[in-house]
C-alpha positions as semicolon CSV with decimal commas, in nm:
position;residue;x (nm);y (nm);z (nm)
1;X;-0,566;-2,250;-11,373
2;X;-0,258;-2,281;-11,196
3;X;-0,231;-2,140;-10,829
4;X;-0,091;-1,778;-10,799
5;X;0,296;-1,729;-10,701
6;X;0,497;-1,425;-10,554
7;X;0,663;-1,251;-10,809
8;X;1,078;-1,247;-10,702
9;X;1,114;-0,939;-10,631
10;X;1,444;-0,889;-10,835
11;X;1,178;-0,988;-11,087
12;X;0,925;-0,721;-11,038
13;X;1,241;-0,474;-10,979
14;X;1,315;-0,548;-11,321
15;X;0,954;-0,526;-11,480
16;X;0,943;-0,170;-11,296
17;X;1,282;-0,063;-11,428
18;X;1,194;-0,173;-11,783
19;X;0,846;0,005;-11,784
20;X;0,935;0,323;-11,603
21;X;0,615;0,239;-11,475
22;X;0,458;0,287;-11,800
23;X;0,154;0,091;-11,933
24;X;0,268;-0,047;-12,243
25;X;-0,097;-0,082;-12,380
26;X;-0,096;0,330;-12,295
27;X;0,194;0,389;-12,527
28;X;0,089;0,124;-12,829
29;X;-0,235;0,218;-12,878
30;X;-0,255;0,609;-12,752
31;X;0,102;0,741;-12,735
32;X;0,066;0,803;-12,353
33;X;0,393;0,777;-12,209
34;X;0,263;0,909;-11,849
35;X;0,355;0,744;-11,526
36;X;0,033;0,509;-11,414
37;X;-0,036;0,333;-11,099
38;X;-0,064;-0,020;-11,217
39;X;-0,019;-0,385;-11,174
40;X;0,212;-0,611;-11,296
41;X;0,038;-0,825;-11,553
42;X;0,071;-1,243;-11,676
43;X;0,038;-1,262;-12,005
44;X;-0,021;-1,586;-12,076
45;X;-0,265;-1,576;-11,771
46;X;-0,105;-1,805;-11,550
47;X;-0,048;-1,630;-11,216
48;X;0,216;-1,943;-11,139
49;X;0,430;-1,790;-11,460
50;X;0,674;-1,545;-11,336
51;X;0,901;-1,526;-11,620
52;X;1,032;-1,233;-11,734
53;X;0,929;-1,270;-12,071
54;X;0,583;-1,291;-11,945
55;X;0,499;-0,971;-11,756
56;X;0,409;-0,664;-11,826
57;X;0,327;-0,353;-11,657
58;X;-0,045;-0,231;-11,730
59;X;-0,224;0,056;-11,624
60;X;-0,490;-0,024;-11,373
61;X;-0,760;-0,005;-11,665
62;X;-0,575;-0,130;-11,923
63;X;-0,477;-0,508;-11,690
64;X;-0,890;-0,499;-11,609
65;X;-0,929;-0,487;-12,000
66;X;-0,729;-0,784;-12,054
67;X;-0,776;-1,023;-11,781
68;X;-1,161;-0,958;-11,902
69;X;-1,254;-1,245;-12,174
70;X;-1,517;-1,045;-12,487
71;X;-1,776;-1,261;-12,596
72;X;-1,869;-1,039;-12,896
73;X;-1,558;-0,780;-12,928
74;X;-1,240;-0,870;-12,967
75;X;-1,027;-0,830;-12,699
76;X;-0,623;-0,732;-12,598
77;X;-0,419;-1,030;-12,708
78;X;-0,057;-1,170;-12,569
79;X;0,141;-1,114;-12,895
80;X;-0,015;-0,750;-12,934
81;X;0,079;-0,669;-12,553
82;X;0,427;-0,806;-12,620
83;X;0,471;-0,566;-12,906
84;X;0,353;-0,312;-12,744
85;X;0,592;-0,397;-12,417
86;X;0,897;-0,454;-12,667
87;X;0,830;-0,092;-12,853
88;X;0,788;0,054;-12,463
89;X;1,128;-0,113;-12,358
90;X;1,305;-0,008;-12,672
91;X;1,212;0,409;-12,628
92;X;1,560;0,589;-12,536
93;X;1,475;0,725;-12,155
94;X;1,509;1,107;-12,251
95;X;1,204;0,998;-12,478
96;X;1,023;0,874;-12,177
97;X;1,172;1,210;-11,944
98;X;1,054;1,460;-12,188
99;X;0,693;1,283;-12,235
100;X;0,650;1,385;-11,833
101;X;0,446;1,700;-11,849
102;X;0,545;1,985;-11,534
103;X;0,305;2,087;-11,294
104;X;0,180;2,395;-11,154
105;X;-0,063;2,474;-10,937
106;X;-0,199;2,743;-10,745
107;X;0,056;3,022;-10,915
108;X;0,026;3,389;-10,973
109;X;0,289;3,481;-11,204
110;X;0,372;3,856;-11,225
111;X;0,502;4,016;-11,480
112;X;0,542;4,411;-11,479
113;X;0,705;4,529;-11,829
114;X;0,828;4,896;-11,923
115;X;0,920;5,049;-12,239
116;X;1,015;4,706;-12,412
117;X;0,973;4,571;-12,795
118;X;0,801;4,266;-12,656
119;X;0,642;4,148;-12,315
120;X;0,529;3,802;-12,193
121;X;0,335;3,697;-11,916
122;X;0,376;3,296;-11,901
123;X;0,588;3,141;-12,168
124;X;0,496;2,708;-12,199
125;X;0,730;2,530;-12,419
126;X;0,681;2,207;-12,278
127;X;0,423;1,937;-12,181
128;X;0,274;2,104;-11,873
129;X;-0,077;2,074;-11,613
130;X;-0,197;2,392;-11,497
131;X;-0,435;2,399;-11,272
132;X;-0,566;2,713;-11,075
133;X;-0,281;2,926;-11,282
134;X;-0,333;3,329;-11,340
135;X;-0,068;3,532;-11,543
136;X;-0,096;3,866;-11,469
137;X;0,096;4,136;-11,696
138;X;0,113;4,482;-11,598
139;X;0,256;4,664;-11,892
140;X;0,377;5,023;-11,825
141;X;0,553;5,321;-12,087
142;X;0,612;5,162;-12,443
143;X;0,559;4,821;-12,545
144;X;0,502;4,727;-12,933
145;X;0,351;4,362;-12,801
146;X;0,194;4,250;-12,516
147;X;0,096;3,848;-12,441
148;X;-0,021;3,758;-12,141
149;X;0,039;3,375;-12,171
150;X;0,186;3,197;-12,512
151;X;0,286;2,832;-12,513
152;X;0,414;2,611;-12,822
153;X;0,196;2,352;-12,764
154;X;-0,168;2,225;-12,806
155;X;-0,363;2,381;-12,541
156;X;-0,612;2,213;-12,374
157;X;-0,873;2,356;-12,107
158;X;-1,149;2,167;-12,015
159;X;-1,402;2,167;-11,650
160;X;-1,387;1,874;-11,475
161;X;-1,564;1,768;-11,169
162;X;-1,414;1,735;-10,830
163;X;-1,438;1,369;-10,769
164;X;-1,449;1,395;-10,358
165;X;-1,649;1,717;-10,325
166;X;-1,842;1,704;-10,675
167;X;-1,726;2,098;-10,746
168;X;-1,640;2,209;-11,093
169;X;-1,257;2,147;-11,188
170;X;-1,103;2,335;-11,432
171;X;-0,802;2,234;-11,537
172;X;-0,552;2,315;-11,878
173;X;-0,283;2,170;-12,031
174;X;-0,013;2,230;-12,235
175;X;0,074;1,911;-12,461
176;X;-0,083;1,608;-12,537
177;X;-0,115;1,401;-12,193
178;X;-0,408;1,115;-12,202
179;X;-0,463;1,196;-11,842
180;X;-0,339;1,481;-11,567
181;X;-0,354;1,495;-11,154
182;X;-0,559;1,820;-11,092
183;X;-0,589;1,899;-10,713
184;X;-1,000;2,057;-10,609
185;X;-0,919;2,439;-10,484
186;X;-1,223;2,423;-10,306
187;X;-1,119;2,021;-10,093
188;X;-0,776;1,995;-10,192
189;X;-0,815;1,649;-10,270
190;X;-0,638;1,501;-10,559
191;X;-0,872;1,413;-10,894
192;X;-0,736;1,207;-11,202
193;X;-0,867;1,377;-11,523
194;X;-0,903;1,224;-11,839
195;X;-0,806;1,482;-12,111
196;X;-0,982;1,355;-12,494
């Protein structure tokens, strides 16, 4: 195998720009369009090729995957990575934007309602991560409806574990994210969840 060469970096600018920082093997095969740390992958496996047409931004997991040679399974080829990068670098980048889901953490929203037809607490109509999120709806004189929290999208809860202090996790979201950054209320460290 050939020896390994710097990348230009007007090069790796351009990977970066192209991706959004995207793992292209994310998007082909789950529809993730999140923002990954990652590495900047050779295709054809030569670390001397720095062509443009042969790199790729992978997810951390995803680059492990296919530098890894199966002896049984089959693995991540070139030509499907390139498809996968060309369908990436085609997406419009609203499409990418509105993928991103918002964040909130550590909220107390407040609502406080009086003789209305309808009253909401939290209203989602986007992709969002909410982690250690209370809606609170204090509904006084007449109100037909009262919701504390309604969102448009899938809804997802789950209880993760704190990877630094090993304390439960629990985190929800709003959308279809493959993964979400949940910070520990009890260490405030920073955990990477994996939503299935």
């Amino acid at each position: 195998m050939a020896s390994r060469t710097s990348i230009a970096p007007d090069v790796q600018a351009e990977v970066l720009r192209l991706s959004r920082r995207r793992c292209c093997l994310c998007y082909g095969l789950q529809g993730d369009l999140t923002h990954k740390d990652g590495q900047i992958a050779h295709l054809d496996r030569d670390p001397s090729n720095n062509d443009m047409d042969n790199l790729a931004w992978l997810c951390l997991q995803h680059h492990d995957e296919y530098d890894t040679r199966h002896s049984q399974s089959k693995g991540l080829t070139e030509e499907e990575v390139r498809r996968y990068r060309e369908a990436l670098h085609a997406l419009p980048l609203h499409t990418v934007a509105q993928e991103q889901p918002f964040v909130i953490r550590d909220s107390t929203f407040k609502t406080d309602v009086k003789d209305a037809k309808e009253a909401i607490g939290m209203q989602v109509d986007r992709p969002a991560v909410l982690t250690n999120v209370r809606s609170e709806l204090t509904v006084r004189g007449t109100v037909e409806r009262a919701v504390g929290f309604s969102t448009n999208q899938e809804l997802r809860a789950i209880m993760a574990t704190c990877n630094h202090c090993g304390r439960p996790l629990p985190v929800a979201c709003a959308g279809r994210p493959q993964s979400v950054r949940a910070r520990c209320s009890h260490c405030g460290a920073d955990n990477e969840v994996q939503i299935t």
